[in-house]
N, C-alpha and C positions, 0 to 999 in steps of 0.2 A: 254200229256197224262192226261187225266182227273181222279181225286184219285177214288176210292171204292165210293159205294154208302153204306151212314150209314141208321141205320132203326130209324122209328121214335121215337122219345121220348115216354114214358109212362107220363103219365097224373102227375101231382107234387102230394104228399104224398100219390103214391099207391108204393105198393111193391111187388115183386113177391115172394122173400123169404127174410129170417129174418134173417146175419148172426148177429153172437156173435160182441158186441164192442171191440175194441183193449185194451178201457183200464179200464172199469168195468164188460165187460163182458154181459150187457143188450142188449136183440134182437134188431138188428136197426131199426128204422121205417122210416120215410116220407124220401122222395127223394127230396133231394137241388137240385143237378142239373143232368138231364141225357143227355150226351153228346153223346148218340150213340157207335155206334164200329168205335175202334181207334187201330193202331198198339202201339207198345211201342215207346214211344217217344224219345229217344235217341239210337231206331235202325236205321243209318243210311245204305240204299241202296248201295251195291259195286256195279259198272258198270258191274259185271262179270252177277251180279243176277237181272237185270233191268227187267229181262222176269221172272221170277222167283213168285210165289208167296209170301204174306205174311201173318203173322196169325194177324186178327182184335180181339179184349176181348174188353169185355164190360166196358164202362166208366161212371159209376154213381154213383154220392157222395150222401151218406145218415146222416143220422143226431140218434143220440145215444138220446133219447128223456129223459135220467137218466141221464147224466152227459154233455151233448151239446157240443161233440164231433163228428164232422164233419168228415166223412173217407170213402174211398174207402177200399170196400172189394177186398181180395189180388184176383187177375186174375193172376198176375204172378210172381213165386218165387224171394229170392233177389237175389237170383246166377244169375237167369236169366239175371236180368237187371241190376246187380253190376258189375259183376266179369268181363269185358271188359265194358270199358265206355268211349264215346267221349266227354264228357267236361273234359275239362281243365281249370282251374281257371284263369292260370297268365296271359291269352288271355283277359284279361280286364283288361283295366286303372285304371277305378273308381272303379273295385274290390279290387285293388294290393290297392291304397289309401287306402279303407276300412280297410283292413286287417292290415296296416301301424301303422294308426291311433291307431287303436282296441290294439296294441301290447303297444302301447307308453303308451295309458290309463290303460292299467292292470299293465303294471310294476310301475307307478306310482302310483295307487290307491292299489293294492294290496300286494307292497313290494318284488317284485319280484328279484334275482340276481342269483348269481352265484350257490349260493345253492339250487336254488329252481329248480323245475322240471314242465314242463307242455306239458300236452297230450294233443292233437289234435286226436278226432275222427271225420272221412272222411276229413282225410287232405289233399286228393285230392291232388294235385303236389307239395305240402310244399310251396303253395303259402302266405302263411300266418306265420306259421312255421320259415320262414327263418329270420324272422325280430326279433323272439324273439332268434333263433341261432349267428344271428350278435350281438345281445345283451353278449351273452359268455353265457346265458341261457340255463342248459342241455332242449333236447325236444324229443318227439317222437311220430310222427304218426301213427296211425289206420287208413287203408284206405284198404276196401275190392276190390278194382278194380284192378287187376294185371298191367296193362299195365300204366296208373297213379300213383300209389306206384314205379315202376320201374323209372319215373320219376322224383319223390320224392328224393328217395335216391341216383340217378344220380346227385342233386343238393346240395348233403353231408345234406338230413334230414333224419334221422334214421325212418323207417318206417316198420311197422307190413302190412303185407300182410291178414288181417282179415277183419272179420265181430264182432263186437262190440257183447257179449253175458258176461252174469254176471261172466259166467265160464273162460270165457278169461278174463275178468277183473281180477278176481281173483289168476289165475296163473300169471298174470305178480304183480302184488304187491306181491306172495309170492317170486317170483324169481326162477318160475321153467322154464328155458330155454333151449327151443328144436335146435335141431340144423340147424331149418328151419330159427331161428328169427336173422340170421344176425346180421348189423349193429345196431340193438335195443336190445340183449345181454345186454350188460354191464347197459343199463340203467333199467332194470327190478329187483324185489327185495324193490320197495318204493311206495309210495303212489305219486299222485301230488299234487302240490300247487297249480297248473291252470290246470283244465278241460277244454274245451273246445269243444263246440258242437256245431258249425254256420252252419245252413241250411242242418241238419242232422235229425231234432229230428220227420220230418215228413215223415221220408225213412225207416219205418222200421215198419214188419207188427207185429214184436215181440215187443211190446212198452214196455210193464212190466219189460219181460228181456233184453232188452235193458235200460230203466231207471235205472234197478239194477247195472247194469253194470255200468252206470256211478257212481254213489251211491259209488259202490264198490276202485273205481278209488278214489274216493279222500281222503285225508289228514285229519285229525282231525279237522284244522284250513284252508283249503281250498277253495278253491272256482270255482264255476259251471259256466258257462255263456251259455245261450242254446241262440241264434238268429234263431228265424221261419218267417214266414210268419204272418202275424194279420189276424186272422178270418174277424175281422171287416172292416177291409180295402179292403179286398178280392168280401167282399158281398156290401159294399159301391159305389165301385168302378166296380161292373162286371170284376173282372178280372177272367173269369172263364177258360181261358186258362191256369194260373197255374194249373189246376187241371189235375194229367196225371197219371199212372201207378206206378211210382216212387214216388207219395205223396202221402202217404198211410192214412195221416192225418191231419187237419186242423182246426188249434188252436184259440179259444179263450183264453182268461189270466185265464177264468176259469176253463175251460178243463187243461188245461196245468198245471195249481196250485192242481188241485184233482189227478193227474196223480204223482206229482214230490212228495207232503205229501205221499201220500202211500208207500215210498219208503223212507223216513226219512228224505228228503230235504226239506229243509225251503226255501222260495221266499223273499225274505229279499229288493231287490231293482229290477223295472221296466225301462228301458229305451226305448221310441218308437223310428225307424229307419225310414229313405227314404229309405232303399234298398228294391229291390222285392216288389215297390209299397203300400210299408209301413209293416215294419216287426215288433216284440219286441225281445228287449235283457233280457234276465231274471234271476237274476244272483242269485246264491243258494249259501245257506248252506249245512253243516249237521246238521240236527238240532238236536245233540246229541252234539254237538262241547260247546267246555267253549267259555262263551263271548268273543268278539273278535272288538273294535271299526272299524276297519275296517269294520266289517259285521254289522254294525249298521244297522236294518230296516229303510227303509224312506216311507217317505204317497204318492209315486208315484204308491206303487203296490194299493193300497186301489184305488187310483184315475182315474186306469184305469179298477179295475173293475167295479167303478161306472159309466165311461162314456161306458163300454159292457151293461150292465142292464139299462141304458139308450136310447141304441139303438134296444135294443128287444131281444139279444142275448141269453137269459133265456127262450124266449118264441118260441115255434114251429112254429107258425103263419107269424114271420118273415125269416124262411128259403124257406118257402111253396111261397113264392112270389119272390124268386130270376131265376127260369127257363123261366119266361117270361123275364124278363130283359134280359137274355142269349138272349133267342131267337128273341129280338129288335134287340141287339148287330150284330148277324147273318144277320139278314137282312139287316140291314145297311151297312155294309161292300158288302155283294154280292150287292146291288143295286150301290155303287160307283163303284164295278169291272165290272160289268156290260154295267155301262154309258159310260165307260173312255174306254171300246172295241168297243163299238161300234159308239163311236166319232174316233175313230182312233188312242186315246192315249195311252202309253205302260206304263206297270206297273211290276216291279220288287219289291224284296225282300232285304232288311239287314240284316244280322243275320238267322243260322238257328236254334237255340235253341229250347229248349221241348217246350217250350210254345206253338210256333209256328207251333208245328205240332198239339198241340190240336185246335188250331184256324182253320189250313187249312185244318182238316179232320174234323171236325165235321159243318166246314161250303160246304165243297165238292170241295174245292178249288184246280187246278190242272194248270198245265200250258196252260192252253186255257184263264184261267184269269191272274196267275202270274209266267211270262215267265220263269224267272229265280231268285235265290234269291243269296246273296255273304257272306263271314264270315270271318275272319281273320285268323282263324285256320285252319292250315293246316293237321287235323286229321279231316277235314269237305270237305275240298275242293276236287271235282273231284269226292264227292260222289251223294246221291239221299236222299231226306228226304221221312223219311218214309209214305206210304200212297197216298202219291199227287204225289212222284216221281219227287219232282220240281228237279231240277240241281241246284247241288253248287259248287259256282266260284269264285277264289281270288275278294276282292274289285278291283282289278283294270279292270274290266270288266263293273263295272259302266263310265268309260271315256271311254270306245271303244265302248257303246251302246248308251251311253246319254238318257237315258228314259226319260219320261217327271214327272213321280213320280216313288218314294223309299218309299215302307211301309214298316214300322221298327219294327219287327218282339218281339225282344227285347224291349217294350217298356221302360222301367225300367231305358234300359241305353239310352234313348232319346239324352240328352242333350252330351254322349259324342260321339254318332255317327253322332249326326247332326254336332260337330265340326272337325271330324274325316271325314267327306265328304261335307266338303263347297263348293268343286270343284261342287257338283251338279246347284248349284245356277249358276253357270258360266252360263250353257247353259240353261237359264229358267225349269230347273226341282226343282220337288216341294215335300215335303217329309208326308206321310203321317203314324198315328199310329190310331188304330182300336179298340182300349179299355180305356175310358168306350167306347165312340163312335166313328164312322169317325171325325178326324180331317185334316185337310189340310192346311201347309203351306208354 
């Protein structure tokens, strides 16, 4: 079934209306990239509703021309797309590692023990969580998705069934406990030592109070660590499939530094990531806090934001030129799906993540080009992704089809799906990823 047909792009730096920016508030102007109408990206299709309609919102990221803040205007609330959600973190390898590592370098760098306390907001299944719990580390999660928080604290992490707002921040440091907050009771009433914000801080259309809120969360002598995605890396590299409903905004070090000072947090140290095709870790103060050598500033944050102002990031000119690279990207991929049908070769999917649905609805991609795609999660399998209606099926339907290529939908996690299905090689199939360009090998 062939997905929606999207409408065409608007021309780059026209606009039809002007909302407010997220995080100063100036009209947005020019359009980075306009991807068409898209469903939400982590609506996945029940078999019950295949015939069913579903609702497309418009997907165009604009540029904040006062503060160069990158963001989608909200189309759809965050109850909508929070409060039931199908990812689950600990479905990845190389994320559990991440999260492993991440635990081992804060307790070490920051002094972390028995005493201390550290909040995870969007702690997602306590996949991360757990390691600083095995540590004997009090912890507790914020995690607005009901059915994820349920498997949170299935796995003994104390978990708030919220959405992250200054006002919740603030009842739980004073210790005022309702009788909804569970297993997280007894740990409310304190500030943390470790905040914690991985891959949260661009889910939220309320950025302000949501900054405050963290703000509010921490300790005199604590410490922040937010991991996003890099603006820079993002535009570098066309990865314009991250951009979906759920990412409400997208970060340079400078946007993100004008965003956390407003709110009384200092950016003290920068770390760049490989995860999500090059992320930053960015680790704060208060900046009302007594000196603290742990919190020693270093010239890593200066250094990257001379390599942003380097790369144009300051000027409007280079967001105005990233919709044609999309649209290379698009066609490249439709011209390899197109060759490999019409030679007679079959072409599946790995992975069905959000990304993946903005790639294969905004390029129109349906199973007439990619038959079916597989996932490891079984809160995926047996469903339909949104828009295209591809079917999703256990990996082990890659050895009972043998396709001759696997485009990997996920490319971020390249390197552990291509070890996670070497069996493809057996029978000469060949694996391809689709951003920046077609690759194939």
């Amino acid at each position: 079934m062939a997905s929606a047909d999207v409408r065409p792009a608007r021309p780059a730096g026209t606009s039809s209306t002007a909302p407010p920016c997220l995080s100063c508030g100036a009209p947005l102007g020019a359009v980075v990239a306009d991807l068409g109408m898209s469903p939400l990206a982590n609506s996945y299709v029940e078999p019950a509703a295949i015939d069913l309609p579903e609702t497309f919102y418009p997907l165009c990221a604009r540029l904040c021309e006062s503060c160069f803040l990158v963001q989608l205007p909200a189309a759809a609330s965050s109850e909508a797309i929070f409060s039931e959600y199908a990812y689950f973190s600990s479905y990845s390898d190389s994320w559990l590692r991440h999260a492993r590592d991440y635990v081992a370098m804060a307790v070490e760098r920051f002094g972390l023990g028995r005493d201390s306390l550290v909040v995870e907001v969007a702690s997602n299944d306590g996949y991360l969580l757990q390691y600083a719990r095995d540590r004997g580390i009090p912890v507790l999660g914020i995690e607005p998705a009901r059915n994820v928080a349920e498997h949170a604290e299935a796995r003994g992490v104390p978990t708030l069934n919220r959405f992250l707002t200054e006002q919740l921040a603030r009842a739980v440091v004073a210790g005022s406990e309702r009788p909804d907050w569970g297993s997280a009771g007894p740990l409310l009433g304190r500030r943390a030592d470790l905040v914690i914000a991985n891959n949260v801080f661009a889910h939220t259309p309320q950025l302000n109070d949501f900054t405050a809120g963290l703000a509010a969360l921490l300790a005199p002598q604590g410490v922040l660590t937010i991991e996003v995605q890099h603006l820079l890396r993002l535009l570098e590299q066309v990865q314009f499939d991250t951009i979906y409903h759920e990412h409400f905004a997208y970060y340079s070090l400078h946007a993100a530094k004008r965003v956390l000072e407003s709110h009384g947090l200092e950016l003290f140290d920068v770390e760049e990531l490989a995860t999500h095709g090059g992320s930053l870790r960015m680790i704060c103060r208060r900046a009302d806090g007594a000196p603290d050598e742990r919190l020693t500033p270093t010239g890593r944050v200066e250094e990257v934001l001379a390599a942003e102002r380097s790369a144009g990031l300051l000027e409007a000119a280079t967001y105005l030129r990233f919709q044609e690279r999309v649209q290379a990207t698009k066609r490249g991929l439709l011209r390899f799906l197109i060759e490999a049908r019409e030679q007679g070769r079959s072409v599946v999917g790995y992975g069905a993540p959000a990304k993946g649905n903005t790639l294969l609805n905004y390029c129109g991609i349906g199973t007439d080009l990619l038959e079916y795609t597989v996932d490891r999660s079984p809160h995926k399998q047996g469903r339909f992704l949104p828009g295209s209606r591809i079917p999703i099926h256990p990996p082990e339907r890659l050895r009972e089809t043998r396709p001759d290529h696997v485009l990997i939908l996920p490319w971020n996690l390249e390197r552990e799906i291509v070890d996670q299905c070497s069996e493809v090689r057996e029978w000469g199939g060949r694996f391809v990823v689709a951003i920046p360009e077609v690759r194939v090998w």
